[in-house]
C-alpha positions in Angstrom: 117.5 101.0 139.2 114.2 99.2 138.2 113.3 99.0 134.9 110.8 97.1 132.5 112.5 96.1 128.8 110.3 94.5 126.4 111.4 92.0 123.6 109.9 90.1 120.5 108.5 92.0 118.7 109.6 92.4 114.7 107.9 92.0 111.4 105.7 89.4 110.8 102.4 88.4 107.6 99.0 88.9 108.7 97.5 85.6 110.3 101.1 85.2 111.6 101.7 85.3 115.4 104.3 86.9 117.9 105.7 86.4 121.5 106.1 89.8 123.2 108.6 89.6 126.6 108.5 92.0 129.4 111.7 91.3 131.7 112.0 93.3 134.9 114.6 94.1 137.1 116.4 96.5 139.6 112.9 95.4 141.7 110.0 92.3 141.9 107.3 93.5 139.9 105.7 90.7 141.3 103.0 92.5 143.5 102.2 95.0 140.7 99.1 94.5 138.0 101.3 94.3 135.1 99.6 95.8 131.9 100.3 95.5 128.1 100.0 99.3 126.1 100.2 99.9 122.6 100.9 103.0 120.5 100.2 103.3 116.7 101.9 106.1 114.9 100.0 109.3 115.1 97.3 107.6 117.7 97.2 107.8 121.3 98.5 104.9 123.4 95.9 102.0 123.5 95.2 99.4 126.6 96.0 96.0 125.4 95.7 94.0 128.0 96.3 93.7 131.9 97.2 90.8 134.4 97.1 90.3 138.2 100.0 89.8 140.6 98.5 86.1 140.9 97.2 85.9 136.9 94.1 85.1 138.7 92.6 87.9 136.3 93.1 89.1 133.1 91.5 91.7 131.4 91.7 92.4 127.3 90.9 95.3 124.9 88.0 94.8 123.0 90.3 95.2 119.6 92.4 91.9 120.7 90.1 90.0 123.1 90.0 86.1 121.8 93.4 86.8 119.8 95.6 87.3 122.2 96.5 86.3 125.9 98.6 87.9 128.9 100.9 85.7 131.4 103.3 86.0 133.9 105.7 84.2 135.6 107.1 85.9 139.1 109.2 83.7 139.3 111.4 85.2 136.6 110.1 88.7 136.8 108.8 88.5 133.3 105.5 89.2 131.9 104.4 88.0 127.7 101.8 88.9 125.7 100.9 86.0 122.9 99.4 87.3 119.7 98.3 85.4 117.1 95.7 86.1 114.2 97.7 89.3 113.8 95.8 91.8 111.7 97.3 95.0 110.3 95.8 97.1 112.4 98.1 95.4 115.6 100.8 97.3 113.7 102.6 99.7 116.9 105.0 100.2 119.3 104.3 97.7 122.1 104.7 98.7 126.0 104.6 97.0 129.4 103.7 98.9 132.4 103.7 98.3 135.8 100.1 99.2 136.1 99.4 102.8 138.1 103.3 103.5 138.4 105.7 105.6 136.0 107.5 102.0 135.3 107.0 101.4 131.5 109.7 99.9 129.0 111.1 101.4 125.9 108.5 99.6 123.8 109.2 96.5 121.1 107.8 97.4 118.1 105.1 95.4 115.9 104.9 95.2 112.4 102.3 93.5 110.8 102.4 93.4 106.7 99.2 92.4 105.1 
């Protein structure tokens, strides 16, 4: 059975940063876009970032472009997210997502204290 489980996330000061994991198995994600969601309590969820199956493009939100950065290694079926300069308004439940599929982890969630 395929599945997508994130990892990192936690409690961390504003100006701190974070390590976000996004381990797949059950299947190679490794042809997929692989995509980075976020979802603030009572807010919709957000694009954060996406990648392609080579990393040959990346593409940001405008709310985290410059701060953080998407990568992926096929090799281990695992897709991160860096954050730094973390802000208060990063604060949310983070999500992976095998872009255009219904393949999305149970979320890690962010907590950034200011």
């Amino acid at each position: 059975q395929a599945q997508l489980v994130e990892s990192g996330g936690g409690l961390v000061q504003a100006g701190g940063s974070l390590r976000l994991s996004c381990a797949a198995s059950g299947r190679t994600f490794s042809r997929y876009v692989m995509g980075w969601f976020r979802q603030a309590p009572g807010k919709e969820r957000d694009f954060v970032a996406a990648i392609s199956w080579n990393s040959g493009i990346t593409k940001y939100g405008d709310s985290v472009q410059g701060r953080f950065t998407i990568s992926r290694d096929n090799a281990k079926n695992t897709v991160y997210l860096e954050m730094s300069s973390l802000i208060a308004e990063d604060t949310a439940v983070y999500y992976c997502n095998a872009v255009g599929t219904r393949f999305w982890g149970q979320g890690t969630q962010v907590t950034v204290s200011s």
